[in-house]
N, C-alpha and C positions, 0 to 999 in steps of 0.2 A: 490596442491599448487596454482594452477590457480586460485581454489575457493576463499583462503583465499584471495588472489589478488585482486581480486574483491569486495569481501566485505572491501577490506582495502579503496580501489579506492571509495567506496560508502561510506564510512566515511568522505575520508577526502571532495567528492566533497559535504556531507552535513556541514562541521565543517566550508570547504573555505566561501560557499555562507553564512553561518548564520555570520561569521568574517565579513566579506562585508558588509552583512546587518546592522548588528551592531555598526563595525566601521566607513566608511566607510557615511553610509547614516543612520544613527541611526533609523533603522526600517522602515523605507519607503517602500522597497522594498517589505513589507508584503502586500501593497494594490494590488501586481501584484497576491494574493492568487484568489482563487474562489469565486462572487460576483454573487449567483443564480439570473436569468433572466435575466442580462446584458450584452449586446452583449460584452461589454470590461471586463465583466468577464468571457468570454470564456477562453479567452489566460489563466485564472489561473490555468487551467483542469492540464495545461503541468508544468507552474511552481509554484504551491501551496504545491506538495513533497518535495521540498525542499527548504521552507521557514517554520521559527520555530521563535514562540514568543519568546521565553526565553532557557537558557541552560539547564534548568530541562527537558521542553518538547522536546530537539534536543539530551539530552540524552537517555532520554526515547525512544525519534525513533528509536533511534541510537542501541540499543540495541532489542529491537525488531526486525527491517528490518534485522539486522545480524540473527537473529537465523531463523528466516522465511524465508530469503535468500539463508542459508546455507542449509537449508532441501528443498527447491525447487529447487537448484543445486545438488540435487539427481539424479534427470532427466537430468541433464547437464546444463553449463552454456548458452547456446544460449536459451534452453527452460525457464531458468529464465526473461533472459533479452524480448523474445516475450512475456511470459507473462504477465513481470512487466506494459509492454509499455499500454497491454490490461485493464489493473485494474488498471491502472494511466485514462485512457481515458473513459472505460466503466465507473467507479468509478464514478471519477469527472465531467462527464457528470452529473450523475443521481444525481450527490449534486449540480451543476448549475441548475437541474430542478428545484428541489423538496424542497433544503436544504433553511435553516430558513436567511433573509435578511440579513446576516453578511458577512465577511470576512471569510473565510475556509481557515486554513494552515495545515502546517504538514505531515508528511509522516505516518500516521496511516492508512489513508485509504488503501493504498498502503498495510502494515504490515499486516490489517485486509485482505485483498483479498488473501495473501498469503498463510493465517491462514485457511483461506474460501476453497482455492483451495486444499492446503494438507488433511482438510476429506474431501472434494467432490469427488475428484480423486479416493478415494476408494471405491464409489459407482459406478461411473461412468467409469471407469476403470481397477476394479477388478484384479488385481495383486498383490503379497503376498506383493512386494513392497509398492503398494499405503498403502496398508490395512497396513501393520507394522509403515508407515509413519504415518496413521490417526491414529494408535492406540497412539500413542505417543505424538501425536499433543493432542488429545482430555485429556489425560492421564496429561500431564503438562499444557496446556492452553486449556482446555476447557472451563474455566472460563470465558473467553474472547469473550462470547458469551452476556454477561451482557453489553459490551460496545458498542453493536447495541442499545441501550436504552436510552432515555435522563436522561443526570442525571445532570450533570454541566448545566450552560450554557456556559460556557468557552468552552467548549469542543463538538466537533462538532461529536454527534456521528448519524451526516447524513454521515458523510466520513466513519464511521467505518462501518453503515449498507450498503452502495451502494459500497464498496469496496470488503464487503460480499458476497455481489449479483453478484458481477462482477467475484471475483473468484472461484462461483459456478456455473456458467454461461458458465466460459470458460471452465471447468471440462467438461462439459456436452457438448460441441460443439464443444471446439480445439481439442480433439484428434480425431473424425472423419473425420476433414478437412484433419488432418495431414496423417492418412492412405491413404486418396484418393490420395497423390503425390508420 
């Protein structure tokens, strides 16, 4: 029950802020997204997850972040919320580097680290767990491996590959640190 809690809490606090943004200040709020190589687009590393153009794209997160939420709260909910915080910051760092001179919103990157972390963990962690988690993950959304790729330009898929990176990343590092305490 905790779980569903959580992912309810994470709905509604993306549905509040996109409300605000919207009404509120009719999208303004979106300049506070990631703006690579700008010292004032740092701050967007933290709040560019959950800022959303339009109710297609905050539906679309909205439903992804649940399902990749729900299956990283396999490992429990505190392991969700440390990892999310790493693949919001690992993520969004490496699209303030690298990522193309625009505005970066949205919660995909986030979704994609998620997605990145559930098969990684089974390389990097080998438990029937991880592994029945990736067979499942690869099984329904492997597909999702296309959206590291530019395809739109709308679409920032610097968020969806550095969020990739970040959730293979932590695969391969967090649980070491984590046994050493």
């Amino acid at each position: 029950m905790k779980k569903i809690k959580t992912i309810i809490f994470l709905v509604f606090v993306l549905c509040a802020v996109f409300a605000i943004n919207t009404g509120l200040f009719q999208g303004q709020l979106n300049r506070f997204g990631i703006m690579p190589r700008e010292l004032n687009g740092l701050a967007g590393i933290v709040f560019s997850p959950f800022l959303h153009g339009s109710v297609s794209h905050l539906l679309n997160n909205i439903v992804g972040l649940s399902i990749f939420a729900l299956i990283t709260m396999a490992h429990g909910i505190r392991y969700f919320w440390r990892v999310s915080f790493l693949i919001i910051v690992l993520g969004g760092f490496g699209v303030w580097l690298f990522g193309r001179n625009n505005i970066h919103i949205g919660a995909s990157g986030w979704i994609f680290g998620l997605w990145a972390l559930g098969i990684a963990n089974a390389w990097y962690n080998r438990s029937l767990k991880t592994f029945l988690i990736a067979i499942v993950v690869i099984l329904l959304w492997g597909g999702m491996i296309l959206g590291v790729l530019p395809s739109q330009p709308q679409i920032s898929f610097e968020a969806h590959l550095f969020g990739a990176l970040a959730g293979v990343l932590i695969a391969a590092k967090l649980p070491r640190q984590w046994r050493r305490k």
